[in-house]
N, C-alpha and C positions, 0 to 999 in steps of 0.2 A: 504494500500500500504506500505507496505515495500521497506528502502532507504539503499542500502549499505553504512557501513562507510565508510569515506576519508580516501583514504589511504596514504600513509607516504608521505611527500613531497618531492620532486623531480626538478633536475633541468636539462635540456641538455644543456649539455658543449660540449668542442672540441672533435674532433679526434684527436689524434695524430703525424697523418700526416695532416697539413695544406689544406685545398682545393685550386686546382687549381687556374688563373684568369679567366679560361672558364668555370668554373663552377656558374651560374646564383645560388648567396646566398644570405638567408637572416638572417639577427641576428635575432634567437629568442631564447626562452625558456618557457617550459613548466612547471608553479608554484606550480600546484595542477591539481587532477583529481578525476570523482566524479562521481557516475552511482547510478540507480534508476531504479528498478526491481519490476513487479507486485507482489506482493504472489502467486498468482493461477500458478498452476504448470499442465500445460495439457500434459498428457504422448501418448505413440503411442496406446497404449493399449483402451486408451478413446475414440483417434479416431476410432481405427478398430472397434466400438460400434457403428459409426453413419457412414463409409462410408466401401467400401469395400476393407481394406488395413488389414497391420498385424504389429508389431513391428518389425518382422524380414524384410520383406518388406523394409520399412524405411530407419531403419538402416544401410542395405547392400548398399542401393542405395544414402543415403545421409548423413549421418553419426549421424543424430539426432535422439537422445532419450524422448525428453518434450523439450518443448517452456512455456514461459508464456505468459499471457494473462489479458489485462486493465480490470477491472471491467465495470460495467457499469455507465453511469454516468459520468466517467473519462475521460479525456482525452487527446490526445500527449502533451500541453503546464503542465497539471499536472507533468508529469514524465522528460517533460524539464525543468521546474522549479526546481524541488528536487535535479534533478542532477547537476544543478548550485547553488546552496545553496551548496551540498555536495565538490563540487568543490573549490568556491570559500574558506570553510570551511577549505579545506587542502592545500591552498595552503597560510592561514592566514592574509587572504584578504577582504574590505569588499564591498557590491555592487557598492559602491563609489568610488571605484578603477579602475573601469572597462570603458572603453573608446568605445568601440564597442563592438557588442553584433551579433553573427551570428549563426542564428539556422538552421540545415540539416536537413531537411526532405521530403517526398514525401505524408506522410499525417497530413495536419494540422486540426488544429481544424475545421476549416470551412474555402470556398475559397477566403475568406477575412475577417477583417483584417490578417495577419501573425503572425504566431504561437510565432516570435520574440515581438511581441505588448503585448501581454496576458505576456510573461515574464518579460517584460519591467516592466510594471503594477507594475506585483507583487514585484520585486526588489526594484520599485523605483528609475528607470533611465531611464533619459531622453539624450541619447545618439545614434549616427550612430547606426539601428536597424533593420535587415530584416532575411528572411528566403532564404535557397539558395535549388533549387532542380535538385539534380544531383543525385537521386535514390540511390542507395546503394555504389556507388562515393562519396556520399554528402559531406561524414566530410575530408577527404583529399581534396577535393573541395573545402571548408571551410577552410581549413587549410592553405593554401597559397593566398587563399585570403583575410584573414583576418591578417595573419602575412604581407600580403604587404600593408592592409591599417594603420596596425600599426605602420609600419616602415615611410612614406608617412605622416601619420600624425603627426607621434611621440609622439605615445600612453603609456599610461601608463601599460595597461594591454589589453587584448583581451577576450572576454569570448566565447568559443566556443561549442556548444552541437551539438549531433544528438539526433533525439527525431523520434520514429516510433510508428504507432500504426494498424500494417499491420494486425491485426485479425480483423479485421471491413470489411477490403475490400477481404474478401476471400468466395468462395463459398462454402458452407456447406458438397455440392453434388462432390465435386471436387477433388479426391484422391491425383490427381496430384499437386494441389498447396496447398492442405488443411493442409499437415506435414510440410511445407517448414519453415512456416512464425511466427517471435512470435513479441512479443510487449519489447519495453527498452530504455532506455535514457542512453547517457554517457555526461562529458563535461569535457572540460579544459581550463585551466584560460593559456593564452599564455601571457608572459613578453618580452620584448626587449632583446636581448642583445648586446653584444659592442665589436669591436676592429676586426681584421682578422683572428684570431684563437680563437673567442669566442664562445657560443652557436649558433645555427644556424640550417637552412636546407640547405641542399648541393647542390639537385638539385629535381626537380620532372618534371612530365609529364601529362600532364592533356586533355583528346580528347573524342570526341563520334564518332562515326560510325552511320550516321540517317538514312543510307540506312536499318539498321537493327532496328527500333526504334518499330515494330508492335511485334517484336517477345516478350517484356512483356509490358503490359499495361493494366491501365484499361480504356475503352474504353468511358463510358459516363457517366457525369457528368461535363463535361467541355464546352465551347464553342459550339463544334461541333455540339456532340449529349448530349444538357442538361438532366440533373435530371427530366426526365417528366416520368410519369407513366406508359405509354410504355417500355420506353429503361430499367428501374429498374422491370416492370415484365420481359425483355428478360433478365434480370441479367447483365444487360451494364455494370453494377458498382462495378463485382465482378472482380480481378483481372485474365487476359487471358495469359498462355505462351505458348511459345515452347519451351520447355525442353529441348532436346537433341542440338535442333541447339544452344539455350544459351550455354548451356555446352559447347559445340564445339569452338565458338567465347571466350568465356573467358578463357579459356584456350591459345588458340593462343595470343589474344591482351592482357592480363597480362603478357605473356612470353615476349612481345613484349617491353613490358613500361618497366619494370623492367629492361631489357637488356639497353634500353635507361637512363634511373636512373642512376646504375650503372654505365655506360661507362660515363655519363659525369662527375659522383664524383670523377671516375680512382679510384674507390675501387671496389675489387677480393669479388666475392660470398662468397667465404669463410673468407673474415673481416666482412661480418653481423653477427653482436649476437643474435639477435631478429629480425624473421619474420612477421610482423603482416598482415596478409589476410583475406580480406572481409568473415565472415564464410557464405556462403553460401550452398557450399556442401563440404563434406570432399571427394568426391572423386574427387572435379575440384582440389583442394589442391595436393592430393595425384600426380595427372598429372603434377602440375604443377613444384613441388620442384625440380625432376630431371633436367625439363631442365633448370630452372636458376639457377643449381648449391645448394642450400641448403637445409640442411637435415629437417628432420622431428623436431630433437633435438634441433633445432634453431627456431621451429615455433610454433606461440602459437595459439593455439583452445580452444575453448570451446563451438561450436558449436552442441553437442551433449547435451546440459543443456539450451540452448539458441533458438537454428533456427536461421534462416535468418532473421535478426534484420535491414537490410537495412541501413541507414546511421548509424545506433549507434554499430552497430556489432564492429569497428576497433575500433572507443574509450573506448568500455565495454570490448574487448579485452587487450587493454591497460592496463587499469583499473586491471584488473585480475594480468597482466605480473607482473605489481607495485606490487601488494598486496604482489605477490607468491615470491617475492625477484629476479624477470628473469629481471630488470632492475636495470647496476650497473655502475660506471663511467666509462667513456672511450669507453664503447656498441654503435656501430651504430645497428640502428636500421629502418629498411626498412617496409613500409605501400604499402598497395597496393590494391583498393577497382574497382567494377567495375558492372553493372548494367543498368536498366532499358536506353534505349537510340538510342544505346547501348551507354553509358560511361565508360570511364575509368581514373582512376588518380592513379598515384604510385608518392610517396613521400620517401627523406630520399636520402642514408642513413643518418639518424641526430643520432648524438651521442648524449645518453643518462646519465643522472646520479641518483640516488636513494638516497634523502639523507633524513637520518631521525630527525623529529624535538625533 
């Protein structure tokens, strides 16, 4: 397994325009950030080998070129662990630092204990520690929740990951969701911050729709319909969508949240510098930029190297933004994930800064 470097250290500061008193804020700031990437690189071309698809196929329809993929052996708390070693690593911090601990994800190791226990372990902390599952929502879900228990407790630091290992649960036979999905870890170490124009989130939005909760799932291995040798010969435990109605719904309720974001920070589409969106499909993207106003040139992807990484997508997104220099002082920057549920969470705009150690 190959673990990306930490990249430069980072802190979000103010806006420039102070936020409102109606805008529901919290002091924070982001220390360090830190992702953990399989090697195996599975391209469309591999697939079109075991199912009946093509690269161009893919592509056209969802904007991905190769996903990676966990080894065997491996798995989600491995790649949530690296990425909070990586984290913690840039943001010059040591596990000892860290006051809570909240991992995103929708597959953990096994259905108990919590994928947050296994990192605990390994860290060496014995602190406030769970996993939270809001599907490909997770880490924004995560994000305000852990920024409110830190503030609530008045924590030192927060550690926050998404950790996915969605190639496990995908059908082999299944063209439709076999290109979608890859494996990845990102994480961020979240610090307090202080005063009424200090760092901060400005406003987010956080909701599910349950009436639409069948349209992705996987169906059994839960409760319901357990892990018995019936339900995993019907394939219970491969992940099931409906494609176009997702597409449809997320498109509508991101435009929705976002518009909600926005209006309560009283910042114009065109004061975000950085768009960060769940990569799921680059054509839900492409739909979406017009109507909440921002361009392509303000949003960051990587989705065509990655797939639908599910909770870890917006942090490894992140991740990337840092590295490539797209995050710089004084940048609001707007999050916005949404998923299995259906879920949705839009966060921000939080103003960013880029600073190098």
């Amino acid at each position: 397994m190959t673990i990306a470097e930490g990249t430069s250290r980072r802190l979000i500061t103010s806006s420039a325009l102070p936020p409102p008193p109606v805008v529901a804020r919290i002091p924070l700031g982001i220390g360090g950030l830190g992702a953990a990437l399989p090697p195996t690189r599975i391209t469309n071309d591999y697939l079109a080998a075991q199912v009946e698809t093509s690269d161009q196929w893919i592509v056209e329809r969802t904007g991905i070129r190769e996903r990676r993929v966990l080894a065997e052996g491996l798995a989600t708390s491995d790649l949530a662990i690296a990425a909070a070693r990586a984290a913690l690593a840039d943001a010059d911090m040591d596990a000892g630092d860290v006051d809570t601990l909240v991992v995103a994800t929708c597959t953990p190791d096994q259905p108990l204990p919590s994928v947050a226990s296994f990192v605990a372990r390994e860290l060496g902390l014995r602190v406030a520690a769970f996993d939270l599952n809001a599907a490909c929502s997770g880490w924004v879900y995560g994000l305000v929740n852990a920024a409110s228990m830190m503030t609530a407790m008045g924590g030192r630091a927060s550690l926050l990951i998404g950790a996915e290992v969605l190639s496990r649960w995908m059908d082999p036979a299944d063209r439709t969701t076999l290109p979608l999905f890859g494996d990845g870890a990102a994480a961020a170490v979240l610090v307090p911050g202080s005063g009424a124009s200090g760092p901060g989130l400005l406003s987010w939005d956080l909701g599910v729709d349950g009436d639409a909760a069948d349209l992705l799932r996987v169906p059994a291995g839960g409760s319901r319909f357990p892990a018995t040798p019936e339900n995993i010969a019907a394939g219970g435990h491969y992940m099931k969508m409906q494609g176009q109605e997702v597409f449809r719904r997320a498109v509508r309720t991101v435009e929705a949240s976002c518009r909600t974001v926005l209006d309560a920070a009283r910042v114009d589409p065109s004061e975000v510098v950085l768009f960060v969106p769940h990569q799921a499909n680059a054509r839900i993207v492409d739909a979406l930029l017009p109507r909440i106003g921002v361009p392509a040139t303000k949003t960051m992807m990587n989705i065509e190297r990655y797939g639908n990484t599910s909770a870890a997508s917006i942090p490894l997104a992140l991740c990337e933004a840092a590295a490539a220099g797209r995050l710089a002082d004084g940048d609001l920057v707007l999050l916005a994930g949404f998923g299995a549920g259906m879920t949705w969470a839009t966060a921000g705009p939080a103003p960013a800064t880029s600073v190098t150690r």
